[in-house]
C-alpha positions as CSV (number, residue, x, y, z in Angstrom):
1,X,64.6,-17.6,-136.7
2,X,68.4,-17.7,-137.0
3,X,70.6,-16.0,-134.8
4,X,72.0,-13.8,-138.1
5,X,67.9,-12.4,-138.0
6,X,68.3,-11.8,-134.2
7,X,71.2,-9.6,-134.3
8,X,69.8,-7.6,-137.2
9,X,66.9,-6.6,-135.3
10,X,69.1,-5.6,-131.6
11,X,70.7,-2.3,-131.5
12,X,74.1,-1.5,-131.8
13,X,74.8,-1.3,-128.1
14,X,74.1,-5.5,-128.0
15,X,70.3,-4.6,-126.2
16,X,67.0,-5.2,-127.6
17,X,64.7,-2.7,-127.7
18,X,62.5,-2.4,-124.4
19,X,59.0,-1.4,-124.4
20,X,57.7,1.8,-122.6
21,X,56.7,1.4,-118.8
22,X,53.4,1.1,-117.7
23,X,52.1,4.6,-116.3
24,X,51.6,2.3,-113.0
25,X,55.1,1.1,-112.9
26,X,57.0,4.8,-113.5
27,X,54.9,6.2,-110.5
28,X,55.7,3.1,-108.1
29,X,59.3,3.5,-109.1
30,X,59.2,7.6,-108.1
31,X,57.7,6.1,-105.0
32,X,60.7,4.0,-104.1
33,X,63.0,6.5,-105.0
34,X,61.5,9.6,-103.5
35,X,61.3,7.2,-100.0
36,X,64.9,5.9,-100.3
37,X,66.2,9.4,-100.9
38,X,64.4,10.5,-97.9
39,X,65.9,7.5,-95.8
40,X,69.5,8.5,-97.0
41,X,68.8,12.0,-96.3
42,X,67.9,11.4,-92.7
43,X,70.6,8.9,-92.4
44,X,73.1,11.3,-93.2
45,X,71.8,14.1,-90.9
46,X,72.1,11.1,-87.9
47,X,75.6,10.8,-88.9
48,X,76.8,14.2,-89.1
49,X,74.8,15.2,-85.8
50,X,76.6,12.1,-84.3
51,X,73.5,10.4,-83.3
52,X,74.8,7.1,-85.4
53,X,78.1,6.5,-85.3
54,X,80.2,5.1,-88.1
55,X,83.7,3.8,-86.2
56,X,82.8,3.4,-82.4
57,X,86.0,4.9,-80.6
């Protein structure tokens, strides 16, 4: 194929088009995400209740 056919067929933005995720893949994402916005939370609750310290004075 030339490269004239390979811009034809990508999307205005400059991206190809992506396939859908796997049913297993979206709910291992939510995973991650629900446990990282747990791990923020709980970091931010140390840092307002001063149990972590951000400048040491």
């Amino acid at each position: 194929m030339t490269e004239e056919d390979d811009d034809r067929r990508g999307r205005p933005d400059g991206h190809r088009y992506d396939a859908p995720e796997s049913e297993e893949t979206r709910v291992s994402k939510e995973w991650v995400y629900g446990v990282l916005g747990i791990l923020v939370i709980v970091l931010m609750i140390l840092i307002a209740t001063g149990k972590v310290q951000i400048f040491p004075g």
